[in-house]
N, C-alpha and C positions, 0 to 999 in steps of 0.2 A: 660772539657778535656784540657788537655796541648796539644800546638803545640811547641815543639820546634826547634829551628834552618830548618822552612819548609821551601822548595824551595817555590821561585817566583812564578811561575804558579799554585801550590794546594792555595797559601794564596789568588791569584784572584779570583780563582774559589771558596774558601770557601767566600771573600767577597759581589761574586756576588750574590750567593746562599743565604746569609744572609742578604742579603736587601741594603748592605752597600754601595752599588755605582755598575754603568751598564758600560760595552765596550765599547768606542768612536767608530769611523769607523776606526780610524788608530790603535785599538787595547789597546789602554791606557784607564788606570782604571778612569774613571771619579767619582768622591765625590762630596758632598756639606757639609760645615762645619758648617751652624748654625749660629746662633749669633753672634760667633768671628769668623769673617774670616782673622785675622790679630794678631798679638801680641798684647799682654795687658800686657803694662810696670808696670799700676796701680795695677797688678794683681802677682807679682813677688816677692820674698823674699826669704831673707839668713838669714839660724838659727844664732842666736849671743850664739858664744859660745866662754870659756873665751880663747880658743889657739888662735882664729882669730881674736878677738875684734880691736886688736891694726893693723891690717893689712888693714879691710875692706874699702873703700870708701864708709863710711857710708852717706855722702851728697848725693849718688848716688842711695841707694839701700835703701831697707825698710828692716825691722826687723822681725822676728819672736822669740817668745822663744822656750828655748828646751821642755819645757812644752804644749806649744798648737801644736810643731812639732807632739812630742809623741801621741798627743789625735789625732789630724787629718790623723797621720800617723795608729794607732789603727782601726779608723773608714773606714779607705780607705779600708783595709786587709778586716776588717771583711764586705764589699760591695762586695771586689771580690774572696770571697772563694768558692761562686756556680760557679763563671763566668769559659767560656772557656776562658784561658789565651795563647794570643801568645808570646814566649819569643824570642828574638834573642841575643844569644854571641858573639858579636867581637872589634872590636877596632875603636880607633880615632886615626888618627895619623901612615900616611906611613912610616915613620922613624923607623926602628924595634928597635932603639937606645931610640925612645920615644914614641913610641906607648903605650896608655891606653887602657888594657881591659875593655870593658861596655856591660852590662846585661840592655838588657830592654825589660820590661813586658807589653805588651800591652790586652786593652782591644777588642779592635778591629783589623781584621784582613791586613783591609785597611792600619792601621797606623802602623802595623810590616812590610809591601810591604815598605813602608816611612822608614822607620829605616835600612833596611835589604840594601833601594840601597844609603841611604845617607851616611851611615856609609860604614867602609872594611868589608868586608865579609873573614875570614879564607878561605874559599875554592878558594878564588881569588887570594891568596897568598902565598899560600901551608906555611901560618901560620895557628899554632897549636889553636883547638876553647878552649878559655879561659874558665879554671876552677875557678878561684879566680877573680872575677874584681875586678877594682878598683874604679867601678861607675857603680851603677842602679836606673833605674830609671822607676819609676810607674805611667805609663800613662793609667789614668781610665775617659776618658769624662763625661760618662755618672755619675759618683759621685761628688755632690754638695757639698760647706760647706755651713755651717750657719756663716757669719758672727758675727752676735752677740756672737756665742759661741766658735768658732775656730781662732778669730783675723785674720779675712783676711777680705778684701774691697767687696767681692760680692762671688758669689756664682764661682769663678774661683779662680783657684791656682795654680803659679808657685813658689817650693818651695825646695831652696838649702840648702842642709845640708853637707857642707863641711868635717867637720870633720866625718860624717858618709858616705861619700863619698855616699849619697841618695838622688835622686830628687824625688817629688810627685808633678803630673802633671795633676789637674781635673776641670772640668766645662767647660771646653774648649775642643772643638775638631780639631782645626787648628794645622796642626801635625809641623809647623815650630816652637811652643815653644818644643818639643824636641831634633832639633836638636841644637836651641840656650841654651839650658841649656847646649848641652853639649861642647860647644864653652865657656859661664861661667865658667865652671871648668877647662878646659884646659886655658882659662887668668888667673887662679889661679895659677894653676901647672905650667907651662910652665916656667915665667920669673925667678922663685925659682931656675933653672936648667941656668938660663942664655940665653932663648929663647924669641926669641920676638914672641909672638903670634897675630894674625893680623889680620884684619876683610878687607880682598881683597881677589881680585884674581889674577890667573900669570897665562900664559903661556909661552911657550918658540918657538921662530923664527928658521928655519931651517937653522941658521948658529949658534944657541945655546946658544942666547940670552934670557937671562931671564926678562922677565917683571911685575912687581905689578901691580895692580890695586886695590886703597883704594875706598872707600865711600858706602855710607849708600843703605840701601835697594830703591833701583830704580832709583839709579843712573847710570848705567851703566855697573856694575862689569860682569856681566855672558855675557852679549853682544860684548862688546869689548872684552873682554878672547876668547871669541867662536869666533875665528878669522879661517877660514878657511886656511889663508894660513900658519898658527899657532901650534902648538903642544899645547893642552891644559894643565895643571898641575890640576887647580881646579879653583873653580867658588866664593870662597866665605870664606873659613878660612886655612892659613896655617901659620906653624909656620918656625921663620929662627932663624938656628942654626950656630954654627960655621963653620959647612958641608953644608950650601947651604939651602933650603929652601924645606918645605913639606907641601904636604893636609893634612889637618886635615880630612876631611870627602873624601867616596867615589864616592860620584855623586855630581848632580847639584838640585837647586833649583830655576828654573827663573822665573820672572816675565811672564807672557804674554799676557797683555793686549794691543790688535794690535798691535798680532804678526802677521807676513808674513815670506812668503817664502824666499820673494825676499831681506827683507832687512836683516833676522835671519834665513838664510838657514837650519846651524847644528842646532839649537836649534827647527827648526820646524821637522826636520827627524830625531830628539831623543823623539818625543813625541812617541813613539807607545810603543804595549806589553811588559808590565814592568815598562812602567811611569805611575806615577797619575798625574792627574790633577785636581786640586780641585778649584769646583768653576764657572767652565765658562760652560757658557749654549752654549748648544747642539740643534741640528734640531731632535726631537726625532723618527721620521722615518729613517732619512739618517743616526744618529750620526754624523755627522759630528758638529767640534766647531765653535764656533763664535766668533773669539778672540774678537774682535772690541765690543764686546755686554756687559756692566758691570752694567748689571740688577742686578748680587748682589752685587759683589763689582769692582773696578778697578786693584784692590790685587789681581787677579786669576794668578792659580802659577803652574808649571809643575813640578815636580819631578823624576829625571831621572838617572839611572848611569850613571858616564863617561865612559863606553864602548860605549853609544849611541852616543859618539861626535869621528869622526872617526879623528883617530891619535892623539888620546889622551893618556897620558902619564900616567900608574898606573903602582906598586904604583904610587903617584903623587909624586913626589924627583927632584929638579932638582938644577943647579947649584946656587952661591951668585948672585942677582937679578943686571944688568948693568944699568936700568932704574928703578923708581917708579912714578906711574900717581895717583894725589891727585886728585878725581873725584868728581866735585858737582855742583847741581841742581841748581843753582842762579833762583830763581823765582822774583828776581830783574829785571835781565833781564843786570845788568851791567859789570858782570865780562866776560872776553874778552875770547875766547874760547879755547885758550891754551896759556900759560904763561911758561916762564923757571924759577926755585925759587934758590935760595941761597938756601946753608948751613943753614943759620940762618931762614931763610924766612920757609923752609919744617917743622923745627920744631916749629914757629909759628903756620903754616895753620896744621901741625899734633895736635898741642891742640887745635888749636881753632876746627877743624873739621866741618866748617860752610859746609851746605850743605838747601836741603829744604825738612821736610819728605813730600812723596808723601802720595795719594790718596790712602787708604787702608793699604798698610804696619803696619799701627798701627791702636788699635780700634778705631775709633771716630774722624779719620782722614778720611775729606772728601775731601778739595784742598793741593794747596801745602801750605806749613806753615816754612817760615825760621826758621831754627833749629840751635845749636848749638852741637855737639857730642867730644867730645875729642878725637881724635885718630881713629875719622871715625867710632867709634862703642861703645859710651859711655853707651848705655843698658847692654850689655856686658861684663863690665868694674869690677871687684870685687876689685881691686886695683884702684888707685889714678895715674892718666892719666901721673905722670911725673913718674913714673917706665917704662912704658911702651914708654915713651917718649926718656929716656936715651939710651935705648936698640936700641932704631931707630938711634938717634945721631950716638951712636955710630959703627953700624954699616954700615950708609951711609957714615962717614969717613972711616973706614977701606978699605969699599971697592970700594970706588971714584966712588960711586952712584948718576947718574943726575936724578935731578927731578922737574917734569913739573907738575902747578896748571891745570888742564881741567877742561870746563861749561861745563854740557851734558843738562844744562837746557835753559833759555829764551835769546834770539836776539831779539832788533828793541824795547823792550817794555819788562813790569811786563809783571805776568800768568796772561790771559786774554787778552792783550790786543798783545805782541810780540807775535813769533812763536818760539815753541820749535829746540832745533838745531838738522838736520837731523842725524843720527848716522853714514851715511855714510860720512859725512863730518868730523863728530869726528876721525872715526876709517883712513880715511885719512892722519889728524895731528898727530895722534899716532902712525902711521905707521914712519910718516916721522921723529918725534921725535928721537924712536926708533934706525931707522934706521942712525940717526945723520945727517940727513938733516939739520938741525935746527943747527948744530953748527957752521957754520960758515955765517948766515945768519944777517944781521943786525936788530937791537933790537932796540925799543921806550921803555920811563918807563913810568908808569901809574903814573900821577902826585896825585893820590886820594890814591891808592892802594900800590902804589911804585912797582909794577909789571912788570917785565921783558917782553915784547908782539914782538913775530919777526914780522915782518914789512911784509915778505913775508914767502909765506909756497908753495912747491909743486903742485900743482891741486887747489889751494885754491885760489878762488879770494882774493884779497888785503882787499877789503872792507870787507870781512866775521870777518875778526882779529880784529882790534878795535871796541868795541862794541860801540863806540859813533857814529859813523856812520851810523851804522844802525838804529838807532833813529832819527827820522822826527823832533822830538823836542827837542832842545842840551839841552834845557833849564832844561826840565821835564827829562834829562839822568841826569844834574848833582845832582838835587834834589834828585835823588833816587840813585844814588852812594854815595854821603854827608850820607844819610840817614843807609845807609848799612854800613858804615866806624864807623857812630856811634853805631851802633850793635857790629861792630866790637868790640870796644874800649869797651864799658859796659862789656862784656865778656872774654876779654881779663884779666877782672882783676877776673868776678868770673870764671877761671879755675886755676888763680894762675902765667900768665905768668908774667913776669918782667924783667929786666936787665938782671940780668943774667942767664935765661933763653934766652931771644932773642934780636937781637941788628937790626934788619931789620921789620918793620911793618908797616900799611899802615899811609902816610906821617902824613894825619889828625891827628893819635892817639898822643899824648904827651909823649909818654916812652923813645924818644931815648936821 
């Protein structure tokens, strides 16, 4: 049987009825995903075909041909021609100037609930449901390849086919490689038109400031956006246009391992009917969750439309951004918990995109692990990090955009031995950021990092901002800043930066 375009509640009640996942107490679909609870980067691939050859960031991606595309593409059909199929019609991308329509097939009914609130839905925007897309994408879990005979790494497959505007999406039942495949086509399309497409989030202040938020999955993007006293826009990909800036997708996707009420209010009262949550164990009498519990993984993840975040902004449109916040995880434990960067400096920390993936986010990620990502989302990336890099330059001069490095990861000590930064103290110096507090504040520079660090912030004790302070041992800080500068510097040259690319980096490296 085809379902197409079903509303939300028959697609729950057929998932529950089909074994696919039970009711939490707050009403939210709860799943379990299986094997991958996380993206598999090892697991991804773009057909190499000859229009795109010369375009791709082939250091970045793996390869497939159009030959084993066809056979695996073949084999998938002929698995789900008994299947009941749920299909949903609608678009990426609030901007009716560049909004893509996208067809996706799912095999399960769970993962069309996922698709239906990640994406716009027509009926939410009294836009018309797309007859011709311009991207679909075939998500069949339960279809394995054979490696040996379909060139892929295991029995999972994320697989882009640009020029046929077709994803094929099997082995895997973690519904976040859907909505990143279709974040990879839109970094394809997007910059083509003169759009910077970007892996953050923004909201907007009630005086109609717009703000970014970059960095990698679990660093903070959907936490600090879900700002109460904030107008949300979106959680996680929008593109900026010469008109101001938009969501790519129409809901949220957050982390929530030890969540609370008290520290992620909205993001706890958008969990109910109509979100999934996949992954987090449950009291199986009461349903109720256990965020704090990551008996399967620490990756447990809620899926929500932004109508569940109240005053939230859809479409998501909102004006050119006055701030951008470079957000990441120092599992060092050295970099100072908000920093003001140059011109020059943003486009640095935008290639180097140093961050640390956390626990779960990716397969076979089990602590934090210093990471390098270009542009805050180098999985993502189908192009070469300094297209995407241009587009930013250029449009944080146009529009005399300040921009601040943030930790949301380690104080006092490395993972294990410091303590993570509370969030409330974050969303404090971003507030104040923001709100230009910070500008007329006096500044130290980081003699390791060349870091801009005010001296004083708002509500913030003094001692919180330089993070050598909070280290009992000066000695074992500078070891491990030394240590992280040289990270720096090795990387710096395999992404390609140099001269004239950037005139400001941390003192240690030898480029300037």
């Amino acid at each position: 049987m085809i379902y197409y375009n079903t509303p939300i509640a028959k697609l729950i009640e057929l998932a529950v009825t089909r074994g696919e996942g039970m009711l939490t107490a707050s009403g939210a679909l709860l799943v379990y995903t299986g094997k991958y609870t996380g993206r598999s980067p090892n697991d991804k691939f773009i057909v190499e075909t000859p229009d795109i050859t010369q375009e791709i960031w082939w250091e970045n991606t793996k390869k497939l041909s159009e030959n084993q595309f066809e056979n695996l593409h073949n084999k998938m059909l002929n698995y789900l021609h008994d299947k009941d199929l749920f299909i949903f019609s609608g678009y990426a991308g609030a901007d009716v100037n560049y909004r893509l329509p996208v067809k996706i097939i799912n095999e399960y009914a769970w993962q069309n609930v996922f698709v239906q609130q990640l994406l716009i839905r027509p009926e939410d925007t009294s836009w018309p449901v797309p007859t011709e897309p311009q991207l679909t994408i075939l998500a069949a879990p339960g279809f394995t390849a054979n490696p040996a005979a379909d060139g892929t790494n295991s029995e999972a497959f994320i697989i882009i086919n640009m020029d046929k505007k077709l994803v094929l999406i099997g082995g895997t039942h973690y519904a976040g490689e859907i909505k990143k495949c279709v974040f990879s086509v839109m970094n394809y399309l997007l910059p083509k038109q003169n759009i910077l497409s970007m892996h953050c989030s923004a909201n907007q202040s009630s005086q109609g400031q717009v703000t970014l938020f970059f960095g990698l999955s679990g660093t903070g993007k959907t936490s600090l956006s879900s700002d109460p006293a904030c107008h949300l826009i979106g959680d996680d990909e929008h593109g900026w246009s010469e008109n101001g800036i938009f969501n790519i997708e129409g809901g949220c996707y957050a982390k929530c391992i030890n969540l609370s009420q008290e520290n992620e209010p909205q993001i706890w009262d958008a969990i109910k009917f109509g979100a999934i949550l996949e992954n987090v164990i449950i009291d199986n009498n009461a349903r109720i969750p256990n965020y704090s519990n990551q008996a399967v993984t620490e990756n447990t993840r809620a899926a929500y439309p932004i109508s569940h975040i109240p005053n939230s902004i859809y479409p998501g449109v909102g004006t050119h951004p006055s701030t951008v916040i470079f957000l990441t995880a120092d599992a060092f434990g050295v970099l100072p918990p908000i920093a003001k960067l140059t011109p020059a400096q943003a486009m640095y920390y935008y290639l180097l995109g140093y961050t640390s993936k956390l626990a779960g986010t990716e397969h076979g990620i089990t602590e934090p692990q210093a990471t390098f990502s270009p542009c805050f989302g180098a999985p993502f990336l189908p192009l070469k990090p300094i297209v995407y890099a241009n587009l930013l330059k250029e449009k944080i001069s146009t529009h005399k955009v300040q921009v601040f490095l943030v930790n949301t990861g380690w104080q006092g000590g490395p993972y294990g031995v410091g303590k993570r930064i509370d969030i409330q103290v974050t969303r404090q110096m971003v507030t104040a950021a923001i709100q230009g507090k910070l500008n007329t504040v006096d500044y130290v520079t980081d003699p390791i990092f060349n870091l801009h660090i005010p001296v004083t912030c708002p509500e913030i004790p003094a001692s919180l901002l330089l993070p050598e302070k909070s280290w009992s041992d000066k000695a074992a800080y500078r070891n491990m800043a030394l240590n992280l500068a040289a990270m720096f510097q090795a990387n710096t040259t395999a992404v390609g930066i140099n001269q004239e690319i950037i005139t400001k980096v941390p003192s240690s490296i030898s480029l300037l």
